[in-house]
Structure formats: structure tokens, C-alpha cells
Backbone as JSON Lines, residues from 0, in Angstrom:
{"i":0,"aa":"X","n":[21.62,-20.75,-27.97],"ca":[21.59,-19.54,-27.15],"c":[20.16,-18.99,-27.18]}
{"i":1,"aa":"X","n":[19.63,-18.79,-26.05],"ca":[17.82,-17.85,-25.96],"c":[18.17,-17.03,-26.05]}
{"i":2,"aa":"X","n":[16.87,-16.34,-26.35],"ca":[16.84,-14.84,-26.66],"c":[16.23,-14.46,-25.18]}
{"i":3,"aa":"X","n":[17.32,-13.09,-24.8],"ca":[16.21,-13.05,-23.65],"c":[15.4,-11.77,-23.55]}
{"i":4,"aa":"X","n":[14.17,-11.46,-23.4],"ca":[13.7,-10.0,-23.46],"c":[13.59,-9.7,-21.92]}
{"i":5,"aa":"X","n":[13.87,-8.28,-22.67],"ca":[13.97,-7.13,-21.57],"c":[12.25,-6.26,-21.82]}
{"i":6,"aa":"X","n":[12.14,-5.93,-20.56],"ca":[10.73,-5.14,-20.21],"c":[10.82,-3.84,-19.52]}
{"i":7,"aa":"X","n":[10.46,-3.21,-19.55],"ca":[10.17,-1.9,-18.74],"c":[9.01,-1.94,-18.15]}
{"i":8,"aa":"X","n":[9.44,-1.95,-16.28],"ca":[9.26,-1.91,-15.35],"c":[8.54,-0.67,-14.42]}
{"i":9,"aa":"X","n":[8.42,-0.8,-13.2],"ca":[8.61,0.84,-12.17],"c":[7.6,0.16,-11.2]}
{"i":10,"aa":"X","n":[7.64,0.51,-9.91],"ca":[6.58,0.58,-9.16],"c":[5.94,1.94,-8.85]}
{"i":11,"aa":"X","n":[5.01,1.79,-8.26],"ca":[4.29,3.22,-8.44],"c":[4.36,3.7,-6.89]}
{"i":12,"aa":"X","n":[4.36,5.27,-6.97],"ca":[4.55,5.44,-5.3],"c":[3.95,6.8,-5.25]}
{"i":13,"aa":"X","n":[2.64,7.32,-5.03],"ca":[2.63,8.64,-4.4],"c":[3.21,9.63,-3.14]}
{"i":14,"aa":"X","n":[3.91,10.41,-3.88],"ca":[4.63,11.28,-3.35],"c":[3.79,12.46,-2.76]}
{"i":15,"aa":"X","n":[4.19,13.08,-1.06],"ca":[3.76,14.14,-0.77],"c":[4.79,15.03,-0.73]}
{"i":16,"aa":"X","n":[5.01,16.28,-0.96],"ca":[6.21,17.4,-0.47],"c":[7.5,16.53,-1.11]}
{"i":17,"aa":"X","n":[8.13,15.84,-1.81],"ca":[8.91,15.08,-2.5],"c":[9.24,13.81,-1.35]}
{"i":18,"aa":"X","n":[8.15,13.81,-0.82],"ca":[8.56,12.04,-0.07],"c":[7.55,11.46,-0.18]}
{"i":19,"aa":"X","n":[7.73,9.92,-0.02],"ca":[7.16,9.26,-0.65],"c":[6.13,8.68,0.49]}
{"i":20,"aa":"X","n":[4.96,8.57,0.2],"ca":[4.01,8.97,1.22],"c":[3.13,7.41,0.85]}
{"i":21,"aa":"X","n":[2.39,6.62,-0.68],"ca":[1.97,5.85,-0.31],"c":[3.07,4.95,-1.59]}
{"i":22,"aa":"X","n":[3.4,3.69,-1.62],"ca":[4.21,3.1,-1.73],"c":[3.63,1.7,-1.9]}
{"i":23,"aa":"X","n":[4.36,0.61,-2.45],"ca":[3.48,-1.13,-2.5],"c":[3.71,-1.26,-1.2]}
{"i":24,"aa":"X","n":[4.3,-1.02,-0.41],"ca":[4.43,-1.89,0.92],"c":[3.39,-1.08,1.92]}
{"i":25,"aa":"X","n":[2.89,0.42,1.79],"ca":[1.68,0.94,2.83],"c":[0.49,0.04,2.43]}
{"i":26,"aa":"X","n":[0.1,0.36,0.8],"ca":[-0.52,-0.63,0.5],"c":[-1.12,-1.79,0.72]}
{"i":27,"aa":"X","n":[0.41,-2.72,0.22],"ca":[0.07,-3.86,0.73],"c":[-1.13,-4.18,2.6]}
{"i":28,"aa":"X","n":[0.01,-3.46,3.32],"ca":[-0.58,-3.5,4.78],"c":[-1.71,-3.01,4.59]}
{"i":29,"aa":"X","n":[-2.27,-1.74,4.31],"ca":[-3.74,-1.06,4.02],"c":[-4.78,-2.55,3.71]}
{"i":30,"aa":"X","n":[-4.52,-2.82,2.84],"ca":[-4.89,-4.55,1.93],"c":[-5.5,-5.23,3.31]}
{"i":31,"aa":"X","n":[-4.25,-5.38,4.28],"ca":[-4.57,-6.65,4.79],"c":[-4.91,-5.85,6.42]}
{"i":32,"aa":"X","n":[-4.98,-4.9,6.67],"ca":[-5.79,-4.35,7.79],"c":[-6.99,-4.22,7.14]}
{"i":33,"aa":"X","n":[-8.1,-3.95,6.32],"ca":[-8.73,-3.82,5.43],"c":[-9.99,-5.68,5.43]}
{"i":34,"aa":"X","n":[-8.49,-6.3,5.26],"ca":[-9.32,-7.68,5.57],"c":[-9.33,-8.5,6.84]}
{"i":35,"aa":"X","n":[-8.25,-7.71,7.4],"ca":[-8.31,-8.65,8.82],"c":[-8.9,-7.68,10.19]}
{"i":36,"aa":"X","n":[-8.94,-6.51,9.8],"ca":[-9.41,-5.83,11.08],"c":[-8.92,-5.65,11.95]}
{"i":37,"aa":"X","n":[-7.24,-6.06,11.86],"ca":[-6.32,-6.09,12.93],"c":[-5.24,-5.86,12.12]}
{"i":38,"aa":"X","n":[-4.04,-4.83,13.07],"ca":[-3.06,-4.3,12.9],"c":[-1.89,-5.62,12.93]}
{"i":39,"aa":"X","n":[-1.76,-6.18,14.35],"ca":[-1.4,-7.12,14.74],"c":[-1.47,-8.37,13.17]}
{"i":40,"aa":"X","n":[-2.47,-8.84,13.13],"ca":[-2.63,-10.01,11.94],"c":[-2.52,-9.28,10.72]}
{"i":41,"aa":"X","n":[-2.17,-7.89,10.12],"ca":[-1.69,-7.53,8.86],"c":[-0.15,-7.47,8.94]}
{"i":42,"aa":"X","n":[0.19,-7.39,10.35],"ca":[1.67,-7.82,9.99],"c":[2.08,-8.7,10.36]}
{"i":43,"aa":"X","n":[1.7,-9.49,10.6],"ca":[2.29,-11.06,10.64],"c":[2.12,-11.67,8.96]}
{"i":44,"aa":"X","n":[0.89,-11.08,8.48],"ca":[0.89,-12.04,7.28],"c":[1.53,-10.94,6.18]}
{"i":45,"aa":"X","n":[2.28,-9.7,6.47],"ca":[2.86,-9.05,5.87],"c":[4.36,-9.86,6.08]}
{"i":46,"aa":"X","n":[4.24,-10.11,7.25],"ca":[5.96,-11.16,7.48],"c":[6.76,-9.85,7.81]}
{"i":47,"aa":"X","n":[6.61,-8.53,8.79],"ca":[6.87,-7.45,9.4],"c":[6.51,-7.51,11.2]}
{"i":48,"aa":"X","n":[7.35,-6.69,11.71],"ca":[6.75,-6.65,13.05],"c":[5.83,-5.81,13.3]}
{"i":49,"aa":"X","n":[4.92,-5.84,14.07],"ca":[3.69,-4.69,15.12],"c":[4.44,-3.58,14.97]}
{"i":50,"aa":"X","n":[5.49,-3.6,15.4],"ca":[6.44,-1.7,15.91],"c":[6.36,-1.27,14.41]}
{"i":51,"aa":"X","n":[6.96,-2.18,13.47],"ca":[6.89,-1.32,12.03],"c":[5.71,-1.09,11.3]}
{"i":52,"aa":"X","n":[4.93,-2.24,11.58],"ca":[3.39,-1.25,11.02],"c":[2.4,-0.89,11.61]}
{"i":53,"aa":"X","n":[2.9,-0.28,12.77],"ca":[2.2,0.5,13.65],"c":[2.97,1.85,13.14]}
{"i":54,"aa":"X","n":[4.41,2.21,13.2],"ca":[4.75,3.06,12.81],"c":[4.57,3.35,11.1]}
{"i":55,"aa":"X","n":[4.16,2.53,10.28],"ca":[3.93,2.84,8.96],"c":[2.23,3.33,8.94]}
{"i":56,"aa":"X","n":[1.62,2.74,10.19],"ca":[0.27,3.56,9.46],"c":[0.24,4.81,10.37]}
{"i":57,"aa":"X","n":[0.95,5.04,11.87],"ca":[1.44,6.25,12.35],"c":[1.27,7.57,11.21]}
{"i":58,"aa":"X","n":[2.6,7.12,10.45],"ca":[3.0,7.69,9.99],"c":[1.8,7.97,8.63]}
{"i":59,"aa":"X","n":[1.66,7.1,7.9],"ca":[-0.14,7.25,7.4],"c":[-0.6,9.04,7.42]}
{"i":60,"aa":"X","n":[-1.13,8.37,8.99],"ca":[-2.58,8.8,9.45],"c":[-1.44,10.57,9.54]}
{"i":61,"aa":"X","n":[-0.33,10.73,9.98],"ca":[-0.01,12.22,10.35],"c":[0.23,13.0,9.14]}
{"i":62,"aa":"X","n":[0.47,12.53,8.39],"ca":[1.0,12.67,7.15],"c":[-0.19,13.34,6.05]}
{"i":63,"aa":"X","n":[-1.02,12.37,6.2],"ca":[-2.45,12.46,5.23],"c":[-2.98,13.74,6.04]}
{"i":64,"aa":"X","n":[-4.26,14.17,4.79],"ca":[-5.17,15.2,5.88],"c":[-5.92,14.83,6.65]}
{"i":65,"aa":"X","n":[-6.3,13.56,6.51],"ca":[-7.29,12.84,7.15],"c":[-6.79,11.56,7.12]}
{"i":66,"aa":"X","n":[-7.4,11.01,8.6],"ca":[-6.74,9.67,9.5],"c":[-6.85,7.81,8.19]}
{"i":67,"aa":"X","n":[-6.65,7.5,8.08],"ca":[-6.39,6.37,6.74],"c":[-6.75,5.36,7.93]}
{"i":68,"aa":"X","n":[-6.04,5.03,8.7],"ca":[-6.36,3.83,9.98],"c":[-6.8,3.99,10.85]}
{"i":69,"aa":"X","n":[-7.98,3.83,11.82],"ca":[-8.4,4.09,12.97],"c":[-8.13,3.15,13.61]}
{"i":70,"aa":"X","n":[-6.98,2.75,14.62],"ca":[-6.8,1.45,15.53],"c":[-7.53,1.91,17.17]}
{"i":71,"aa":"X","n":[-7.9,0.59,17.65],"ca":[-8.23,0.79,18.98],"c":[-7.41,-0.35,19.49]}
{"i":72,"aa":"X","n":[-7.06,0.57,20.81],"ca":[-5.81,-0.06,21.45],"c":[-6.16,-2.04,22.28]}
{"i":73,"aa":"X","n":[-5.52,-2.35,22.07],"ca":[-5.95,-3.95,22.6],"c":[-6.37,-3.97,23.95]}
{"i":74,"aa":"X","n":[-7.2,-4.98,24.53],"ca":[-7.4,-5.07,25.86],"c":[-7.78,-6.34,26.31]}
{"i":75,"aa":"X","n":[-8.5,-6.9,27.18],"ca":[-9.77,-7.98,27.51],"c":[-10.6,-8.01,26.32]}
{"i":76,"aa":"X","n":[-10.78,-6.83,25.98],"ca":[-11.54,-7.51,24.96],"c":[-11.35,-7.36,23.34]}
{"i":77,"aa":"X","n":[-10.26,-6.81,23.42],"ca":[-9.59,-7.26,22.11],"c":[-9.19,-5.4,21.33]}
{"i":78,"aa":"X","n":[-8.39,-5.54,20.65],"ca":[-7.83,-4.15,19.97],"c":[-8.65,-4.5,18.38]}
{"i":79,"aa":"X","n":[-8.22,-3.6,17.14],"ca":[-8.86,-3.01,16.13],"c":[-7.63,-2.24,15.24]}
{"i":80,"aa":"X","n":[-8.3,-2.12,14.16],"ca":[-7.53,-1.21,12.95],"c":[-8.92,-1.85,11.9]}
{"i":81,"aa":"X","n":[-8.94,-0.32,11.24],"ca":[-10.28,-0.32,10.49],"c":[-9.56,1.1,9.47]}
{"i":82,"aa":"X","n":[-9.86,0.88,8.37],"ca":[-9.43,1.9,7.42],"c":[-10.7,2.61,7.06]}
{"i":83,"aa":"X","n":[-10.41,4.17,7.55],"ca":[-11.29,5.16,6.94],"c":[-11.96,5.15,5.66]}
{"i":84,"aa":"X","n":[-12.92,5.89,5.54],"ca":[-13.74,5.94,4.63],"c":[-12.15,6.88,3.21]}
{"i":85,"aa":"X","n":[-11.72,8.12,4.05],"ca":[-10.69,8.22,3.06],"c":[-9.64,7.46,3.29]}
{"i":86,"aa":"X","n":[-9.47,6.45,3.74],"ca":[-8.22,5.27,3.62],"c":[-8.81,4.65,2.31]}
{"i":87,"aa":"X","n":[-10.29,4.18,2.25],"ca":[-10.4,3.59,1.17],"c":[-10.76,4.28,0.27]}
{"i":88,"aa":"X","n":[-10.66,5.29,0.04],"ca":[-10.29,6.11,-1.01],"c":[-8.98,6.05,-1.39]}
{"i":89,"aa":"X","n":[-8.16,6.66,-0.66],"ca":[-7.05,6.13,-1.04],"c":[-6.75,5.09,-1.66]}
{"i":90,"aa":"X","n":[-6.86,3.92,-1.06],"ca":[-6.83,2.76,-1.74],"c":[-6.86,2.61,-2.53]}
{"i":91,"aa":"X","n":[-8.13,3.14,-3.11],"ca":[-8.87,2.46,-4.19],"c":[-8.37,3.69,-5.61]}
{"i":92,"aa":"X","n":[-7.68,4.61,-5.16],"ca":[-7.31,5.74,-6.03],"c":[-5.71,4.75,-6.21]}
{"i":93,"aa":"X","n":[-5.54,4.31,-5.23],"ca":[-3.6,3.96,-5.37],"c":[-4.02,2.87,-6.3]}
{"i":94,"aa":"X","n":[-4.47,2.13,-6.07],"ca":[-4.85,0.54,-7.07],"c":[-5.72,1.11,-8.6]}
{"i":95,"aa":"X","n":[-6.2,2.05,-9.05],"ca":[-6.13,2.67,-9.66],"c":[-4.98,3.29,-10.86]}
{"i":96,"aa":"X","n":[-4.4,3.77,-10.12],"ca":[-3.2,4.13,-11.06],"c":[-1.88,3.19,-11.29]}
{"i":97,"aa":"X","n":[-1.77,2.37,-10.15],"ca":[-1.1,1.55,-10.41],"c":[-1.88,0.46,-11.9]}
{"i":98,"aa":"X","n":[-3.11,0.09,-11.81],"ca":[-3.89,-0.66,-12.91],"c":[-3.11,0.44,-14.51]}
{"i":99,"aa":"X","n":[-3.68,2.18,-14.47],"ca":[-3.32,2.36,-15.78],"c":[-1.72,2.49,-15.88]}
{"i":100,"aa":"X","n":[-1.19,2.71,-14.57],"ca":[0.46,2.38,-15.1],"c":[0.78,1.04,-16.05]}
{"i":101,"aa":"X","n":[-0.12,0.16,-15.43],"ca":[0.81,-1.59,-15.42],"c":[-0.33,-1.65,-17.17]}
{"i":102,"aa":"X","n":[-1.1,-1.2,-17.52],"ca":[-1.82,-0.9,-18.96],"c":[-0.93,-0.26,-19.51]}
{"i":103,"aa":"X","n":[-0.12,1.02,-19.05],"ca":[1.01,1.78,-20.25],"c":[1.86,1.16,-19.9]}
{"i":104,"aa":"X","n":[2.31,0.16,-19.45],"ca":[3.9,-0.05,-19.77],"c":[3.23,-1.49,-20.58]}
{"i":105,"aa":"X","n":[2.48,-2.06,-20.2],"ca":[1.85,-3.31,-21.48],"c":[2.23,-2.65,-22.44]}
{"i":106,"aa":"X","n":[1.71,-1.57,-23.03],"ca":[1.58,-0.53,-24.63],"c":[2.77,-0.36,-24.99]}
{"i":107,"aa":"X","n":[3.54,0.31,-23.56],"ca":[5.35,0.34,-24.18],"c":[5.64,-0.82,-24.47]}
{"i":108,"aa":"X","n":[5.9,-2.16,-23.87],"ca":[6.52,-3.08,-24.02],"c":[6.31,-4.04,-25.49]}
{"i":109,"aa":"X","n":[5.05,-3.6,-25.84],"ca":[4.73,-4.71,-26.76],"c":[5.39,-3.56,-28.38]}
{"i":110,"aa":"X","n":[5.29,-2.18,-28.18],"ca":[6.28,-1.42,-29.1],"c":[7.37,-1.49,-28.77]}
{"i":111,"aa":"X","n":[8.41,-1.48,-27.98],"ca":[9.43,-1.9,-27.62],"c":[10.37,-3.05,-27.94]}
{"i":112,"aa":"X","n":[11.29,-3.41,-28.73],"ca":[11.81,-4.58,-29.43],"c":[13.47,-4.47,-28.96]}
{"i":113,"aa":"X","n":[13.02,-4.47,-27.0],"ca":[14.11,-3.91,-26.4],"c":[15.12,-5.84,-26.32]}
């Protein structure tokens, strides 16, 4: 018979007004508009449709005090999504705390003889 261990977990999610405002999955997308420069190609390789992360960074940009995604609409010569100077703040504040979360639950877990 193995022994099996148990860990303590959580994902991390900043909350505005008690809803949950940035989350792994804004993230994630933030990530990959960030590297692809397109709304369109962060959700395909998110494996999501256009309507939903168009409406997730929508929702973003109204939400925040300041705009996180700047998209320009597609045409002849092509559309855009570019993350603000405070998008990457954000970012870089969310990947942040998620780092010293995933450091304190290391600390719990290894005291823990769950």
C-alpha cells in the first residue's frame, strides 16, 4: 500500500468590490495577447473563442481604472491588442503574488505532515 500525500493548494484571484476581477484564466490571456499582439491568436492558443476573450478583456478594461488592453479593430490591414503600460503592471503585480503565495504554501507544506 503507498503512502499518499496530501498538499495545500489555492489559486490566486484578485478581487474588486467582492468579485473577482483578475483570476489564472485573465491572466493567462493577458500572457498571450502580450506575446502575440493579437486578441484573435491569444484565444485560439488559449483553446477559447474571440466572443469570450473579447468579452473577458471588455470586461478588463471597464472594470479597472485604467484600460489593461488596447485592441484595434481588424481590417485590410490587419486588427491589434496591445496591453497597457498599467496592464503590465498588473501583470507583473498578479505574477508577483501568485510567486509569494506558491513560496508560502512550499513553507506550509513541507511543516505539514498532512
Amino acid at each position: 500500500m503507498s503512502l499518499v500525500m496530501f498538499q495545500v493548494s489555492c489559486k490566486v484571484a484578485i478581487s474588486k468590490d467582492g468579485e473577482a476581477f483578475l483570476t489564472l484564466e485573465n491572466i493567462q490571456l493577458l500572457i498571450e495577447i502580450g506575446e502575440t499582439g493579437s486578441l484573435m491568436a491569444a484565444a485560439r492558443s488559449r483553446q477559447i473563442s474571440y466572443m469570450k476573450a473579447w468579452t473577458m478583456v471588455t470586461m478588463l478594461n471597464k472594470t479597472s481604472k485604467y484600460p489593461v488592453v488596447l485592441m484595434q479593430r481588424g481590417g485590410h490591414q490587419g486588427g491589434g491588442a496591445e496591453l497597457t503600460e498599467y496592464g503590465r503592471r498588473l501583470l507583473a503585480d498578479y505574477l508577483q503574488v501568485e510567486k509569494q503565495v506558491g513560496n508560502l504554501l512550499a513553507q506550509i507544506n513541507m511543516e505539514l505532515s498532512l
